[in-house]
C-alpha positions as CSV (number, residue, x, y, z in Angstrom):
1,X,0.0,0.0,0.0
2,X,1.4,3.6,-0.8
3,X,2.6,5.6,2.1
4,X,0.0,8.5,1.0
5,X,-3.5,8.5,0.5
6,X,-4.9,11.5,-0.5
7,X,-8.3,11.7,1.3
8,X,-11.6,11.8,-0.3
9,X,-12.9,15.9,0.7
10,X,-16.5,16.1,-0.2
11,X,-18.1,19.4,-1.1
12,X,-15.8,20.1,-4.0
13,X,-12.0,19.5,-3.1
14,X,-11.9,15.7,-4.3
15,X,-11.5,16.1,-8.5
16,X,-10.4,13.3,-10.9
17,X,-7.6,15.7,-12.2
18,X,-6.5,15.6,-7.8
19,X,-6.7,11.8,-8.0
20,X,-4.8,11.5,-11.1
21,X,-1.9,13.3,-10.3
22,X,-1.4,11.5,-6.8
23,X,-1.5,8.9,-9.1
24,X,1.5,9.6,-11.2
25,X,3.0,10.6,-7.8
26,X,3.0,7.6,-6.6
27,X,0.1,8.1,-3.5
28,X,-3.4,6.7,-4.0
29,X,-6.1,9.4,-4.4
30,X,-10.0,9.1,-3.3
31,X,-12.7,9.9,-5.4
32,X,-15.4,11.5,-3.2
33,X,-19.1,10.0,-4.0
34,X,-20.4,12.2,-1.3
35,X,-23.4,14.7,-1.9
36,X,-23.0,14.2,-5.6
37,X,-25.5,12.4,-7.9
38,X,-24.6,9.2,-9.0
39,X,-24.2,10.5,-13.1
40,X,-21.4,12.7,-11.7
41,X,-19.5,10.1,-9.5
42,X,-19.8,8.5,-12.8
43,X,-18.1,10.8,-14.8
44,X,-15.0,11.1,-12.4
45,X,-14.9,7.5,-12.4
46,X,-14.8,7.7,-16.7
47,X,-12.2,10.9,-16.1
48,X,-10.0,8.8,-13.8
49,X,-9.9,5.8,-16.1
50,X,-7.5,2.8,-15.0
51,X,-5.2,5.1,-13.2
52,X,-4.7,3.9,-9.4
53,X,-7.4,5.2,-7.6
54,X,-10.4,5.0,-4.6
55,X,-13.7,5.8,-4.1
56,X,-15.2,6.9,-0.7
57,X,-18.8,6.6,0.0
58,X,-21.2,7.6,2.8
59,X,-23.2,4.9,4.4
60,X,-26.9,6.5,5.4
61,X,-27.7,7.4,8.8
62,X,-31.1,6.9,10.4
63,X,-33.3,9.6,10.0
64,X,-33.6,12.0,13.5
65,X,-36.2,10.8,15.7
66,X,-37.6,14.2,16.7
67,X,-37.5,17.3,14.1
68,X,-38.5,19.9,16.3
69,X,-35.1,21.1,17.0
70,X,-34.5,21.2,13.6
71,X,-37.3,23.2,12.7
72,X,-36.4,25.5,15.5
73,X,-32.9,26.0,14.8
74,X,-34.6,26.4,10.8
75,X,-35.9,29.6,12.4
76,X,-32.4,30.8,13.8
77,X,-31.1,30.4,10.6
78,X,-33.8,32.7,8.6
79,X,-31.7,35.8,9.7
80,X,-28.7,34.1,7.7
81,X,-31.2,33.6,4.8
82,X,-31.9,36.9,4.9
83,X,-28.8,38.7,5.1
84,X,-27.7,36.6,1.6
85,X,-31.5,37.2,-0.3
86,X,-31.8,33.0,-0.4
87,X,-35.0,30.9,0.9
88,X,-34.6,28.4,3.1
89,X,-35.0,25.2,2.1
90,X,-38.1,22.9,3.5
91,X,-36.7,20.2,6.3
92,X,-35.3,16.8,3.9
93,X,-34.8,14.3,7.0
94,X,-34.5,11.3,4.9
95,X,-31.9,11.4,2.4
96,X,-29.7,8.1,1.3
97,X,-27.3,9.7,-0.8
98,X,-28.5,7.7,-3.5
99,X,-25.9,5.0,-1.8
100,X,-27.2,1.9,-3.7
101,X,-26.5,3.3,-6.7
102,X,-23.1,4.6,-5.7
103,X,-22.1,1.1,-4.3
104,X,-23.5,-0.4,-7.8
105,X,-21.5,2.0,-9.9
106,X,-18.7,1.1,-8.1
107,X,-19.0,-2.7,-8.5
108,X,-19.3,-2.1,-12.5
109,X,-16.1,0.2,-12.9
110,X,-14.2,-2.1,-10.3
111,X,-12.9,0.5,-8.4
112,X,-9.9,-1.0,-7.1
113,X,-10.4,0.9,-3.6
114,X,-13.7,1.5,-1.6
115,X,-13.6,3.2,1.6
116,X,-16.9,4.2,3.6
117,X,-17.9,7.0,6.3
118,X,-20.4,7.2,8.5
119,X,-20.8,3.5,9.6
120,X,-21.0,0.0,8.1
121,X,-21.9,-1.2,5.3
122,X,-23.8,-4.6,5.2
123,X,-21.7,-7.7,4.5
124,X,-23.6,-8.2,1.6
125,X,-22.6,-5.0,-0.3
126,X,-18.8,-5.4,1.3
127,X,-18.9,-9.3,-0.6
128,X,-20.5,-7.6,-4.0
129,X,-17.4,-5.4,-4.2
130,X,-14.7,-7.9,-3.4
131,X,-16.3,-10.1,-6.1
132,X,-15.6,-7.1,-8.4
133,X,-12.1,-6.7,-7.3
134,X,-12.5,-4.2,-4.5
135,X,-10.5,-3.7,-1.9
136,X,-12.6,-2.5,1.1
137,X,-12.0,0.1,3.6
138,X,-14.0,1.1,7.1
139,X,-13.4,4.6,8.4
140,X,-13.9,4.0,12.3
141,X,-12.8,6.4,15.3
142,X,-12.1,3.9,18.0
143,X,-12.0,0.2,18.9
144,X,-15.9,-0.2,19.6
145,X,-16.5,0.6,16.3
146,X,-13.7,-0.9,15.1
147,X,-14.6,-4.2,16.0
148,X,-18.0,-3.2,14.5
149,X,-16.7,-2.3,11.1
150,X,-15.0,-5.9,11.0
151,X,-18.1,-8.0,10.8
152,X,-18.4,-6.4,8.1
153,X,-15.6,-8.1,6.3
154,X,-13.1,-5.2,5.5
155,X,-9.8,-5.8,3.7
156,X,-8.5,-3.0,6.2
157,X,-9.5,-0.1,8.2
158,X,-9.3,3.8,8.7
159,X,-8.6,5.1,11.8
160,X,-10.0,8.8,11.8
161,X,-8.8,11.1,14.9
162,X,-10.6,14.1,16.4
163,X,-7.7,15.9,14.7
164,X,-9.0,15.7,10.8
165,X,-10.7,18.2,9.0
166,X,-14.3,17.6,8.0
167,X,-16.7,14.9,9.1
168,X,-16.1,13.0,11.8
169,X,-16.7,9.6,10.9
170,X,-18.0,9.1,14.4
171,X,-21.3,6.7,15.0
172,X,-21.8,8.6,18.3
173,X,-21.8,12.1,17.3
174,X,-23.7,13.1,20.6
175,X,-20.5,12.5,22.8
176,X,-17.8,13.5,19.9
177,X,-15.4,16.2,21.4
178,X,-12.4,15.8,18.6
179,X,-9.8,15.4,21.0
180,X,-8.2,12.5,20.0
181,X,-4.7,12.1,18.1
182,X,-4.0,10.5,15.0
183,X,-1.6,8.4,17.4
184,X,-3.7,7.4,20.1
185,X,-6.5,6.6,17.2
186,X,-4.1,4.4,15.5
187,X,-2.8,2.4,18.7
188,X,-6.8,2.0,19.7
189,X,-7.8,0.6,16.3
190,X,-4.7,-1.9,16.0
191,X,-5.6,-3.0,19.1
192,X,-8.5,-4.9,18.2
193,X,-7.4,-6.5,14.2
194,X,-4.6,-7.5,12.6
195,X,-6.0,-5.9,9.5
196,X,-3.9,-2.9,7.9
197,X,-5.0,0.2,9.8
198,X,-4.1,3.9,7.9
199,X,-4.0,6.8,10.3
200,X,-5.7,10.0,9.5
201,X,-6.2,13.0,10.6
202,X,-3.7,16.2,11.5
203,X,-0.3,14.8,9.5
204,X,0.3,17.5,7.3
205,X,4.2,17.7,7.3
206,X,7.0,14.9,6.5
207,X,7.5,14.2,10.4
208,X,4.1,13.6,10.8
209,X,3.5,11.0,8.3
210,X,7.2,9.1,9.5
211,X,5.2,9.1,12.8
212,X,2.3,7.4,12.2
213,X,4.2,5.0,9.7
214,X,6.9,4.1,12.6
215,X,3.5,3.7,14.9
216,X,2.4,1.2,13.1
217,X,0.4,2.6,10.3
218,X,-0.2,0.6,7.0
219,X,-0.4,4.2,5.6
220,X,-1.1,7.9,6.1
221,X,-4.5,9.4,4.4
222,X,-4.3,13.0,4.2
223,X,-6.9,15.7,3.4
224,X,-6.0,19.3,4.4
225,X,-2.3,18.8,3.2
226,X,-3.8,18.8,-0.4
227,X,-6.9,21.7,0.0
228,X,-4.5,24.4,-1.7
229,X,-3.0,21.7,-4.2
230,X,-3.6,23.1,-8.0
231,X,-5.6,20.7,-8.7
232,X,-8.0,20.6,-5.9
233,X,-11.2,21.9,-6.4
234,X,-11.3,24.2,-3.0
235,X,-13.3,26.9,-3.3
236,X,-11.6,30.0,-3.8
237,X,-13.1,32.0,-0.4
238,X,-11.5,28.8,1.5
239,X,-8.0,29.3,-0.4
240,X,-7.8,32.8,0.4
241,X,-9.2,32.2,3.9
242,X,-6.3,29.5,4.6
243,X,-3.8,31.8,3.1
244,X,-5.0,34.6,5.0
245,X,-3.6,34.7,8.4
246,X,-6.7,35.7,9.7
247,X,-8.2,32.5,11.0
248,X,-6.0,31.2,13.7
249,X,-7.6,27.7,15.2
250,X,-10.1,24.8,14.4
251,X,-12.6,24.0,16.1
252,X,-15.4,21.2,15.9
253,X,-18.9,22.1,15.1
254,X,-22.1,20.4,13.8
255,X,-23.4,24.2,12.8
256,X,-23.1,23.6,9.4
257,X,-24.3,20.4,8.9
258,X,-26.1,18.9,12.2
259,X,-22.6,16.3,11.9
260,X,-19.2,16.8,14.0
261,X,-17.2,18.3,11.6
262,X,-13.8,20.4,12.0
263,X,-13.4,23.6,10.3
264,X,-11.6,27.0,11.0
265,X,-13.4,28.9,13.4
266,X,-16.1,31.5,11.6
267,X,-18.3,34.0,12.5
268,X,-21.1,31.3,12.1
269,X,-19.5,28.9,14.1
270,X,-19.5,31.7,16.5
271,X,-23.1,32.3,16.4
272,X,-25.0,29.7,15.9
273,X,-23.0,26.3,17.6
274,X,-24.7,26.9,20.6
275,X,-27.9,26.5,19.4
276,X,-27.3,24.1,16.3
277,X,-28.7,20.5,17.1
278,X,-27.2,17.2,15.7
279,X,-28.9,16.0,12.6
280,X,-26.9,15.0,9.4
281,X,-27.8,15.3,6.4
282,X,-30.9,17.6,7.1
283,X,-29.0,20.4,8.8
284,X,-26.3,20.2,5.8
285,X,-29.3,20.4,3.3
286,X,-30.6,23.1,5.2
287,X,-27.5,25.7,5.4
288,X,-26.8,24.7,1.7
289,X,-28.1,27.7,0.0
290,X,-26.6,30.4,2.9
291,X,-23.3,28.4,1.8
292,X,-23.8,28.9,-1.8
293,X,-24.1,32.3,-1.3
294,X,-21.7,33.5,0.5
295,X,-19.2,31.4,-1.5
296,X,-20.4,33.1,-4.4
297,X,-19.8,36.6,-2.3
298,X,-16.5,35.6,-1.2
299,X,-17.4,36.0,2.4
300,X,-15.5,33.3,4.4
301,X,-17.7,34.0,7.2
302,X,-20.7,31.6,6.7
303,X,-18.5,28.9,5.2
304,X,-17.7,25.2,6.3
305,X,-14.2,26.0,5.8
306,X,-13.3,22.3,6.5
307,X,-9.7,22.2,8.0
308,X,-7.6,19.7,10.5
309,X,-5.0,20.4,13.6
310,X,-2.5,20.7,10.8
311,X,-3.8,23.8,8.6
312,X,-1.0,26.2,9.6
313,X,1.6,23.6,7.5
314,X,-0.4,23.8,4.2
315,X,1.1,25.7,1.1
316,X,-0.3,25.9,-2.2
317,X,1.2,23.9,-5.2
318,X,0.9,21.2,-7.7
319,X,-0.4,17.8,-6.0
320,X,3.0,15.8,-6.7
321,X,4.9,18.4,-5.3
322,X,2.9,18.0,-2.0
323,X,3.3,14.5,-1.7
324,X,7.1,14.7,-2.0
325,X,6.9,17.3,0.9
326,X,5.0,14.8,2.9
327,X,7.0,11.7,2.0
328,X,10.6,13.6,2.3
329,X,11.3,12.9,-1.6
C-alpha cells in the first residue's frame, strides 16, 4: 500500500484531475461520492480511467427521531437567509445519498479501492465489491466501532482522529469532542485487528507521516495537506481564507451540517453552535443555500471552511509536489 493516500474531501475538493496526479506521484487518491449524484461520481470515475485510484462513499444514517429542534434551529437560521437574499430550504430528514446506486457503480467500474464514512456497510454489499475486485476500507474512530466495522468483512480499516478536518466519521456524534490524536486513534484501532490500519487526521508535514508510519500505520491518508493543491477543487473563499492569516484555530462544530465536523473557526460557528442541534444530512441540506451564497460573495464567514489540527503547515502547489513534501522525496 502507498505511504500517502490523498483523502476523499467532499463538497468540491476531491477532483479526478487531484486523484490523477497523486496517481502519477505515486500516492493513491480518493474519489469522493459524497453529496454528488450518482451521473457525476460516474463521470469522475470515466475521467479517472485505469489510473490507481479509490472511491469513498457515505453509508446513510437513520433519519432524526424528533425534528422539532430542527425546525427551530430552521428559524435561527432565517436571519442568515436573509442577510444573503436566499430561501430556506423545506426540512429533507430522509436522504440516502443515492448509496445503492453509488455502491452499484462502483462494482461495475471495479474501483480498485472502496472506503466508507459514517458507519457499516452490510456484508452483503462489502462481498458484491470484493467479487468485483474491491479492496474495502471502514473509516472507524475507535475500537468499539472498530470491532463493529470488522463483521463487516473489510480488507483494512481507517482510523480517523478528532484531529482531521471535515466529518467526523464518528457513530456517536452526541459524545464526539475531537480530542483524540491520530496516534492514540491508531494504537486504539490496531488493538483490536490485525487488519492494515491507515492513520488520518492532522499529518500535514514529512515528520508527521514518519510518525504514524513508525507507529504502526499501513499508511497515512491526508486531506487538508492537499486543500491548496492546484488541482483541488477548494473553493476560492476557503484558499484565500487558509492563506490569510486571519483565522487562527479549528474548532469542531455540527453548525453547518447537524454532523461533528472540523473547520476553521467563523463567524457562524461563532453564532449559531450553541444552538445548532445534531442532525446530518438535514441540517447540511438546510444551510446549503446560505453556503452557496456566501461562497459566491467571497465571504468566508458563513462557510464550512473544513480544515484539521494541521492547517498552519499547508502551502499551495501542484499535487505531486505535496506529496514529495509529505513523504521527504
Amino acid at each position: 500500500m502507498r505511504e500517502v493516500i490523498v483523502a476523499p474531501m467532499a463538497g468540491g475538493p476531491s477532483t479526478a484531475a487531484l486523484v490523477a496526479g497523486a496517481a502519477r506521484a505515486g500516492a493513491l487518491g480518493f474519489l469522493a461520492a459524497g453529496y454528488k449524484t450518482p451521473g457525476a461520481v460516474e463521470d469522475e470515475l470515466r475521467q479517472v480511467g485505469t489510473v490507481a485510484h479509490g472511491l469513498n462513499i457515505f453509508v446513510p444514517v437513520p433519519p432524526p427521531a424528533d425534528p422539532a429542534p430542527l425546525e427551530e434551529y430552521r428559524r435561527v437560521l432565517q436571519k442568515e437567509a436573509d442577510r444573503y437574499g436566499v430561501d430556506l430550504p423545506p426540512l429533507r430528514l430522509d436522504d440516502d445519498d443515492h448509496f445503492a446506486a453509488k455502491v452499484e457503480l462502483a462494482v461495475r467500474y471495479r474501483v480498485p479501492v472502496v472506503s466508507f464514512t459514517f458507519g457499516v456497510p452490510e456484508i452483503g454489499c462489502v462481498r458484491r465489491l470484493h467479487e468485483a475486485g474491491s479492496t474495502v476500507l471502514i473509516t472507524v474512530t475507535g475500537a468499539d466501532e472498530a470491532r463493529a466495522a470488522l463483521d463487516a468483512e473489510p480488507d483494512g480499516l481507517i482510523a480517523q482522529s478528532g484531529a482531521a478536518g471535515g466529518h467526523a466519521s464518528t457513530t456517536a456524534p452526541a459524545g464526539w469532542t475531537g480530542t483524540s490524536t491520530a496516534i492514540e486513534t491508531l494504537a486504539e484501532v490496531r488493538a483490536v485487528t490485525d487488519l492494515p490500519v491507515i492513520a488520518a487526521g492532522g499529518a500535514t508535514t514529512a515528520a508527521d507521516v514518519r510518525e504514524l508510519l513508525d507507529a504502526g500505520a499501513a499508511a497515512v491518508q491526508c486531506g487538508t495537506a492537499f486543500l491548496l493543491a492546484d488541482e483541488a477543487g477548494t473553493r476560492p473563499a476557503q484558499r484565500a481564507a487558509m492563506l490569510s492569516g486571519e483565522f487562527t484555530e479549528t474548532v469542531v462544530t455540527r453548525a453547518f451540517t447537524g454532523q461533528p465536523a472540523r473547520g476553521l473557526r467563523n463567524r457562524f460557528i461563532d453564532e449559531h453552535e450553541a444552538v445548532a442541534p445534531l442532525g446530518y444530512p438535514a441540517v447540511h441540506h438546510l444551510t446549503a443555500p446560505i453556503r452557496a451564497a456566501a461562497a459566491a460573495k467571497g465571504d468566508a464567514g458563513a462557510l464550512n471552511l473544513w480544515a484539521g489540527t494541521g492547517f498552519r503547515h499547508v502551502t499551495a502547489g501542484p499535487v505531486a509536489e505535496l506529496i514529495g513534501r509529505l513523504t521527504g522525496m
